[in-house]
C-alpha positions as CSV (number, residue, x, y, z in Angstrom):
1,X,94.1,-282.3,-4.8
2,X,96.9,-279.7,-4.4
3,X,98.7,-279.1,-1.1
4,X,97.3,-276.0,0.9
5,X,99.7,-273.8,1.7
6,X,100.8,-273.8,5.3
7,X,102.4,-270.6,6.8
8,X,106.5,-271.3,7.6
9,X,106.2,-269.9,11.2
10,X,103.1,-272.4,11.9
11,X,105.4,-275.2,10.2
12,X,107.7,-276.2,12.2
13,X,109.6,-279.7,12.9
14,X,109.2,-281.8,16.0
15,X,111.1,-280.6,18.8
16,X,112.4,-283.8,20.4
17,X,114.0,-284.2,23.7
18,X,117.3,-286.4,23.8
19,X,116.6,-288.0,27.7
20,X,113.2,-288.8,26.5
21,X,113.9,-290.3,23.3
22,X,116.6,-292.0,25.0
23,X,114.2,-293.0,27.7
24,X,112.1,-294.3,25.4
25,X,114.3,-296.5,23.6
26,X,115.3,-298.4,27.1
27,X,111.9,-299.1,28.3
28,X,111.3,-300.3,24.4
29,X,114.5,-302.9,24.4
30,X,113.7,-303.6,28.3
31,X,110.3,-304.5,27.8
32,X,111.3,-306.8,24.6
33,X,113.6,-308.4,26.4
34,X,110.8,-309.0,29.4
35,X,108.4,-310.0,26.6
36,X,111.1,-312.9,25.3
37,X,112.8,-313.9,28.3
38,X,109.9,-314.6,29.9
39,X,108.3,-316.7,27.2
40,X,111.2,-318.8,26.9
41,X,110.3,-319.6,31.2
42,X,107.8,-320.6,30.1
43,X,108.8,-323.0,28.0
44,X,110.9,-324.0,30.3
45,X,113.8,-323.1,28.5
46,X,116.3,-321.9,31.0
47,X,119.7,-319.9,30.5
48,X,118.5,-317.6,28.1
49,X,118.8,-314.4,29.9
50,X,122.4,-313.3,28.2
51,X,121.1,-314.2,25.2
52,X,118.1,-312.8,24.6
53,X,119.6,-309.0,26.5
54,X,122.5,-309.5,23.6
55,X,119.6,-310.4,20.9
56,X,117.2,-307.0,22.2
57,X,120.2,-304.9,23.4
58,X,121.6,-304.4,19.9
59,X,118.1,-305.3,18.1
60,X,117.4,-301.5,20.0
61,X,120.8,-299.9,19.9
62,X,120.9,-300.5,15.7
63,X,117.0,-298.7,15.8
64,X,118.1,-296.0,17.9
65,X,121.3,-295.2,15.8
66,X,118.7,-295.2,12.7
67,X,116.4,-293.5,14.5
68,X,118.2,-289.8,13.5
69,X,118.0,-290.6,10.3
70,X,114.2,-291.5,10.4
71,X,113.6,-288.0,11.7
72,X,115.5,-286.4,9.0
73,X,113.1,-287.9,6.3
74,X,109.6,-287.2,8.5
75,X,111.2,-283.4,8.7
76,X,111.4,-283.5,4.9
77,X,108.5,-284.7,4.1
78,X,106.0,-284.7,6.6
79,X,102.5,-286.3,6.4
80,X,100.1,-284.0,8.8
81,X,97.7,-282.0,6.9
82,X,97.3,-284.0,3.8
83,X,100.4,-283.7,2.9
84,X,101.0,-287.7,2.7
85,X,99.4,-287.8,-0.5
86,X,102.2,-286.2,-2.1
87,X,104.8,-287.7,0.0
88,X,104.0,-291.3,0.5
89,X,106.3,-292.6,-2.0
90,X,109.5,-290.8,-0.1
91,X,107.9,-292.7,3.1
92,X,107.9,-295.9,1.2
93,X,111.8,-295.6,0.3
94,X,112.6,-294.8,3.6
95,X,111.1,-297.9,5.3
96,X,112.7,-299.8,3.2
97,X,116.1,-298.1,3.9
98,X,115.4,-298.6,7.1
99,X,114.7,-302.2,7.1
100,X,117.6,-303.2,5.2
101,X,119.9,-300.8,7.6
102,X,118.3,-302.3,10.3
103,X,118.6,-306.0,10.1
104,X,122.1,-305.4,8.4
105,X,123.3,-303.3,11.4
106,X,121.8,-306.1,14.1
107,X,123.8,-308.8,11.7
108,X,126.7,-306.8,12.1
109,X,126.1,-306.5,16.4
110,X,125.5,-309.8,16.9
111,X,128.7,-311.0,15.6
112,X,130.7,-308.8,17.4
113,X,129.3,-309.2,20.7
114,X,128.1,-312.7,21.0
115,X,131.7,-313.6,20.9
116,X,132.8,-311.0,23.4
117,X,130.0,-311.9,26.0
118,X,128.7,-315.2,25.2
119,X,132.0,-316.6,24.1
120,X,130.2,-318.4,20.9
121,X,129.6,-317.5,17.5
122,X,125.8,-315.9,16.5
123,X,124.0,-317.7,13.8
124,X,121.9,-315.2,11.4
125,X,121.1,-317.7,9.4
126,X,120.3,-317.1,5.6
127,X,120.7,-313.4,5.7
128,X,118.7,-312.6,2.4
129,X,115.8,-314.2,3.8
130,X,116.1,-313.1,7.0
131,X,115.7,-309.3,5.3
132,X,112.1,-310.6,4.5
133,X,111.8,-311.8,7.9
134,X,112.8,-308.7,10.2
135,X,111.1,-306.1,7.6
136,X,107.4,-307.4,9.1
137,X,108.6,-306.1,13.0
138,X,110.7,-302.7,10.7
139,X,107.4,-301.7,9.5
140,X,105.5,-301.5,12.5
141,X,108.6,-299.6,14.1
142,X,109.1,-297.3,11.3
143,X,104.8,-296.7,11.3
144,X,105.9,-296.3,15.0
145,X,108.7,-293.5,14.4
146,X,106.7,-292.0,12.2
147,X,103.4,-291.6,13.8
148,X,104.9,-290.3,17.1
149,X,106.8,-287.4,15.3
150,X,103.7,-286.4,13.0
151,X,101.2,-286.0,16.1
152,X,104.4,-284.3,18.0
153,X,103.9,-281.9,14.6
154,X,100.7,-281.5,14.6
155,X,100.0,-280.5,18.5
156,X,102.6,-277.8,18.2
157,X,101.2,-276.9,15.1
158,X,97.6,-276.7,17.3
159,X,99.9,-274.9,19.7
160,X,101.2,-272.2,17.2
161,X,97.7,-271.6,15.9
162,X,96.2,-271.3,19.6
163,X,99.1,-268.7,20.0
164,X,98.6,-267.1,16.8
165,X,95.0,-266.7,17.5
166,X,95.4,-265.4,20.9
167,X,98.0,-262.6,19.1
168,X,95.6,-261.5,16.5
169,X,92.7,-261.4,19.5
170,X,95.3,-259.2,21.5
171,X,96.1,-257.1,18.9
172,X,92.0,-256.9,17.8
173,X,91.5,-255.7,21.1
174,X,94.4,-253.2,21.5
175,X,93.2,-252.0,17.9
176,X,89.6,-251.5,19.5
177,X,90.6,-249.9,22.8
178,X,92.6,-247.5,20.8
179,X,89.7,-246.3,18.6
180,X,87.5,-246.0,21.7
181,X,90.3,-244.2,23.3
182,X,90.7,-242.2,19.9
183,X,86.7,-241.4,20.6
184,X,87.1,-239.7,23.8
185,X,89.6,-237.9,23.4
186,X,88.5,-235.2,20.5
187,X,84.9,-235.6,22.1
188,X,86.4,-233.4,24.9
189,X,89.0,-231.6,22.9
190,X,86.5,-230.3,20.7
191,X,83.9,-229.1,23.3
192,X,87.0,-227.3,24.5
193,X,88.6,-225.8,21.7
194,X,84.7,-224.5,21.1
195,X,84.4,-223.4,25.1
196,X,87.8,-221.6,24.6
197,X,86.9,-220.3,21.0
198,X,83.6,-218.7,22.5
199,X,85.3,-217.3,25.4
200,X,88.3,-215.3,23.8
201,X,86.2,-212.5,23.1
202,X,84.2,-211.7,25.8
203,X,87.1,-212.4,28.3
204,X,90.5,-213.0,27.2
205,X,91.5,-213.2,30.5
206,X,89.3,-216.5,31.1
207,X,90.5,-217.9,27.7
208,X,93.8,-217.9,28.4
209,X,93.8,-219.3,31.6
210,X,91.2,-221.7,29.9
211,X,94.4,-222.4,27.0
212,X,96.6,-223.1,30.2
213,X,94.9,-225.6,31.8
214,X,94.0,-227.8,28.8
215,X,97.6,-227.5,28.0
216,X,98.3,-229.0,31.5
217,X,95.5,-231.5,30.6
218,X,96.7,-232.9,27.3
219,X,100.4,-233.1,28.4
220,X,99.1,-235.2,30.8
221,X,96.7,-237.2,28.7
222,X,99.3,-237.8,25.8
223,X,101.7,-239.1,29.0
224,X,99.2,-242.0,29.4
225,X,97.6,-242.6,25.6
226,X,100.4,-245.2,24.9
227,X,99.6,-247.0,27.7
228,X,96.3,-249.0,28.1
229,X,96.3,-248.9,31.9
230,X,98.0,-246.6,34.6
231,X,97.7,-246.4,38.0
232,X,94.7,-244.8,40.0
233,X,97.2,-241.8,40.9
234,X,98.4,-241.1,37.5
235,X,94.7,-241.1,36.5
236,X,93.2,-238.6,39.5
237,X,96.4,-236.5,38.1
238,X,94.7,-236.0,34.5
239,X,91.8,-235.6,36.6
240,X,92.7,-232.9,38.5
241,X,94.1,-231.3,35.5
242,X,90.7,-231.4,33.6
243,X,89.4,-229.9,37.4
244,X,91.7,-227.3,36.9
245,X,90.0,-226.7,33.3
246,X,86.7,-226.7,34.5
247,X,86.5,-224.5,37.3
248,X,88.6,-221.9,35.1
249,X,85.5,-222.0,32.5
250,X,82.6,-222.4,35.2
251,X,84.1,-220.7,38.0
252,X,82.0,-221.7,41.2
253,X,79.2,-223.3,39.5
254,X,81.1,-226.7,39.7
255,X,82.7,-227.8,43.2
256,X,84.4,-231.3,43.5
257,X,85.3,-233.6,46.1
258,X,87.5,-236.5,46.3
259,X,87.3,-239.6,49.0
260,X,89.9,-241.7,47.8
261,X,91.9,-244.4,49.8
262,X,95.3,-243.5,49.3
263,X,96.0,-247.5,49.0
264,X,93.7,-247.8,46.1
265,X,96.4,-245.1,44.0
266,X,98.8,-247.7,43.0
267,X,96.5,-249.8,41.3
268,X,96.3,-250.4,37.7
269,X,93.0,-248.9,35.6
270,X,92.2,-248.2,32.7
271,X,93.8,-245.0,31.2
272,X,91.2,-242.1,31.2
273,X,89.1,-243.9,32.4
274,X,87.5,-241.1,34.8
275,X,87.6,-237.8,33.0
276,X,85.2,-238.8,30.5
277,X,82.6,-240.1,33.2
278,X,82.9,-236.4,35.1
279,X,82.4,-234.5,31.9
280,X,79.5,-236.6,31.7
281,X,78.3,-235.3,35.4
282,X,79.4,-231.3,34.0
283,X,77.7,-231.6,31.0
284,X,73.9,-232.8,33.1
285,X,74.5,-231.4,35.7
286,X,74.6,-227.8,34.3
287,X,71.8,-228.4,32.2
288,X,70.5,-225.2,32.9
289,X,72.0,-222.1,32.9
290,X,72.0,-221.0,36.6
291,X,72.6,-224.6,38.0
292,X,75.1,-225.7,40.4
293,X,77.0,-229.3,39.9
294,X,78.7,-231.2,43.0
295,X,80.8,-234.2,41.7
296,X,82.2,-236.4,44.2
297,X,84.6,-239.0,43.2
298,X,85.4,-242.0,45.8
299,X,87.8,-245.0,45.4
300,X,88.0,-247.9,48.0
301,X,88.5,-251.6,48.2
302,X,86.6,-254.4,48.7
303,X,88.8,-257.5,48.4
304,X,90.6,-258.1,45.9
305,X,88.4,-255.5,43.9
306,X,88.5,-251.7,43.5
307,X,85.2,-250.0,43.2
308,X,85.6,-246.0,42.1
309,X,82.4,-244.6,42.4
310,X,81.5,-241.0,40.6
311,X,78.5,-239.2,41.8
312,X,76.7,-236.3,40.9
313,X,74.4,-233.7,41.7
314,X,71.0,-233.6,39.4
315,X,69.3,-230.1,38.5
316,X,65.8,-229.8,39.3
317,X,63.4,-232.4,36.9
318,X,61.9,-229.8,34.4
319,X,66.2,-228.9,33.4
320,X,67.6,-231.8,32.7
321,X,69.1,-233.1,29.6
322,X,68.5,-236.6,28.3
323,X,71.5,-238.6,29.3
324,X,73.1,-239.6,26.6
325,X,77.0,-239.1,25.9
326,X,79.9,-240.8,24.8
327,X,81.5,-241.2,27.9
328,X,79.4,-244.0,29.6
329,X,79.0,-246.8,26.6
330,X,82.5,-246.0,25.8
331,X,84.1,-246.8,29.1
332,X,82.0,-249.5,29.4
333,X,82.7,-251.3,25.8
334,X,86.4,-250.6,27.1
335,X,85.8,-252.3,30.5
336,X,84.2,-255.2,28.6
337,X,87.6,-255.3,26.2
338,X,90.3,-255.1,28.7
339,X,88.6,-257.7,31.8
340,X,85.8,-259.1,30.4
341,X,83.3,-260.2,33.3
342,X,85.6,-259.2,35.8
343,X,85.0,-255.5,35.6
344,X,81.6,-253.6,35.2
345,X,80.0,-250.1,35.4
346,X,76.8,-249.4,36.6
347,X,74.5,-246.5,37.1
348,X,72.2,-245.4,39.4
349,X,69.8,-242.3,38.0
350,X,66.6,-243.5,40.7
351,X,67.8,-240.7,42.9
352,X,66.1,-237.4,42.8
353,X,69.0,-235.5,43.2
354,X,72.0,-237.2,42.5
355,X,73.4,-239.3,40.0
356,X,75.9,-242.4,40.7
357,X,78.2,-244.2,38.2
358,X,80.3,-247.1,40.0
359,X,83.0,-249.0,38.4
360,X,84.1,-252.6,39.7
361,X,87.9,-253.5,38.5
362,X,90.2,-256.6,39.3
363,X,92.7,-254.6,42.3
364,X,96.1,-255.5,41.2
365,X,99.1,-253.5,40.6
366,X,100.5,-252.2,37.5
367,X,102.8,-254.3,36.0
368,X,104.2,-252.1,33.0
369,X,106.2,-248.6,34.4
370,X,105.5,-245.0,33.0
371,X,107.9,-244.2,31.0
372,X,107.7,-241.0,32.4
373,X,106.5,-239.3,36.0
374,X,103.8,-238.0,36.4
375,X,103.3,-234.3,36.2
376,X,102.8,-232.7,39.8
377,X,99.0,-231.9,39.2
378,X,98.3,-228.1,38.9
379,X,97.0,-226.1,40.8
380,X,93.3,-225.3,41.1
381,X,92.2,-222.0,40.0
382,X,89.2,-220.4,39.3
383,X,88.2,-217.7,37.0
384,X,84.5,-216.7,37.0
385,X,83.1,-215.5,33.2
C-alpha cells in the first residue's frame, strides 16, 4: 500500500525539551534503583545501596547518551501514519545498534567507576552472552523511545491540522464577508449612479451636488473596505456622508436623527454595517411619491453588549412596498460570519407606523488601527429637485 503523501509544513519532528527529557531520565534511573534496592531488603541482603546506584546510575547515563541518537533515526524514519510499513526494517537495525551500544557502554561504566567508588573490580561476566541478556530490557526501552516520540509527532501533527483548519475557516470566512461586502456596495452605487444619471438633466445643479456627496461617501467607504470592523464613529462618519447624499437627492422628504451614546463610538462593528440598513428605511419609506421618511438611528449599551437600533417611519398601508432588499439578509449572514451567536438582528414591522431593525454585537474595542483618520464628516446640505 503506498505511503500517502503528507504535506512538509504538517510534518514536522518532535520538539523535545532538554529539562524534561532530562527529568525524565532521573525519575527512570531513580525509580530503578528504588525497584532493586528495595528487593534486595527484602531479601535481606544488606549493603547494596552503592552498588545498585553505581549498577542504575550508569545503566541510565549510557541510555541517555544513546538516547540522541535514537531520535535521530525516529526523525528519519518515522512510524505515525502508516508509515512503519515501509520503515520497520530501519527500526529493526536501530534496536539492535542500540542494544549492542548499550550494554557495551554500561560494560565500559562499570569498570571505570566501581573501582573509583566501590574500591573493587565489576564483574560483567561473559560479555557475549550477556548481549543476549540485556537486549530483552533494550527492547522495551527502545519500544519506549520510540513510542513517546511518535505520539509527541502525531499530537502536533493533530495540532498543525487543528491550526491549518482553523486558517482555511478564517480565510473562508474573510472570502465570504468580502463578497457580501462586495454585494452592498454596487447595490447602492448603482441606484446612485442611476439617481445621479436621471437627475443631470432636469437639474444640474442637484447632480452635482449629488456627484459631491457620493464622492465624500465612497472616499469614506474605500477607507473602511480593507478592514472587516471599525469603530462605531468611523461607521456614523460613512453614515453621515450617505446623509449628506440623501438629503441632496430628496431634499426635505427625508429627516434623520441620531441618539447615540458617545461611549458606544469607540467600539468595534462591522464595517458598513448601517448604511445599507437606512437605504433600506429610504427606499420603504418613500414608497410613494409624496411620502415623508423619519429615520432615527440609536446606539447604547447594555452590559457588555451594544444594541444600535435603526428605526423608521412607515407610509400609509395601501403605499408600501414589499420589504425585500439586500441590506437586511446581508448584514445579517455577515453578523452570523463574524460572531456567530453572539451577535443578531432583528426586526420589528408589527408597528403601524414605524419600522425597527436592532442589532445586538459583543461591546469590545477595536483591536486593529485605521490606517488612516477618519475624514471630518461633511456637512449636511440639502438641495430640493
Amino acid at each position: 500500500m503506498p505511503t500517502p503523501f503528507i504535506a512538509a509544513e504538517t510534518d514536522r519532528a518532535p520538539t523535545l525539551r532538554p529539562r524534561i527529557v532530562l527529568a525524565l531520565f532521573v525519575v527512570a534511573g531513580l525509580s530503578r534503583f528504588a525497584y532493586f534496592y528495595l528487593d534486595d531488603l527484602t531479601r535481606q541482603i544488606p549493603g547494596t545501596a552503592l552498588r545498585r546506584a553505581l549498577e542504575e546510575g550508569t545503566g541510565i547515563v549510557a541510555a541517555a547518551l544513546l538516547f540522541p541518537i535514537v531520535v535521530l533515526v525516529e526523525r528519519r524514519f518515522p512510524l505515525d501514519r502508516g508509515r512503519w510499513r515501509r520503515h520497520w526494517p530501519a527500526h529493526l537495525a536501530g534496536l539492535a545498534s542500540y542494544s549492542v551500544l548499550h550494554t557495551s557502554l554500561m560494560a565500559a561504566f562499570r569498570r571505570l567507576v566501581f573501582p573509583l567508588f566501590a574500591h573493587v573490580s565489576y564483574d560483567y561476566g561473559v560479555l557475549g552472552i550477556r548481549y543476549f541478556m540485556e537486549s530483552a530490557q533494550d527492547i522495551v526501552s527502545y519500544a519506549v523511545f520510540i513510542g513517546l516520540l511518535t505520539l509527541i509527532r502525531t499530537q502536533q501533527h493533530l495540532r498543525d491540522r487543528e491550526v491549518h483548519a482553523a486558517q482555511l475557516e478564517r480565510d473562508s470566512i474573510n472570502a465570504r464577508l468580502e463578497s457580501l461586502r462586495l454585494r452592498l456596495q454596487p447595490h447602492f452605487l448603482f441606484n446612485a449612479l442611476n439617481t445621479i444619471s436621471s437627475t443631470v438633466y432636469e437639474n444640474p445643479v442637484a447632480a452635482d451636488e449629488l456627484i459631491g456627496r457620493l464622492g465624500d461617501l465612497l472616499r469614506l467607504s474605500l477607507g473602511a473596505a480593507e478592514r472587516p470592523e471599525i469603530t462605531l464613529g468611523e461607521e456614523l462618519d460613512v453614515l453621515h456622508a450617505y446623509q449628506a447624499f440623501i438629503e441632496a437627492r430628496f431634499g426635505s422628504r427625508v429627516s434623520f436623527s441620531y441618539q447615540v451614546d458617545p461611549a458606544t463610538t469607540p467600539i468595534a462593528v462591522p464595517a458598513f454595517l448601517l448604511q445599507p440598513l437606512v437605504e433600506n428605511g429610504v427606499h420603504h419609506g418613500l414608497s410613494s411619491e409624496y411620502s415623508h421618511v423619519e429615520i432615527t438611528i440609536g446606539a447604547g449599551l447594555a452590559g457588555d453588549r451594544l444594541r444600535i437600533v435603526i428605526e423608521n417611519t412607515k407610509p400609509p398601508q395601501g403605499d408600501r412596498r414589499e420589504r425585500i432588499g439586500v441590506g437586511l439578509g446581508t448584514t445579517g449572514a455577515r453578523l452570523r460570519l463574524l460572531y456567530g451567536n453572539a451577535a443578531s438582528i432583528t426586526t420589528d414591522d408589527h408597528l403601524a407606523d414605524r419600522f425597527i431593525a436592532t442589532i445586538h454585537l459583543p461591546a469590545r474595542p477595536l483591536t486593529q488601527s485605521s490606517s488612516a483618520p477618519a475624514a471630518p464628516a461633511p456637512t449636511v446640505a440639502r438641495a430640493d429637485r
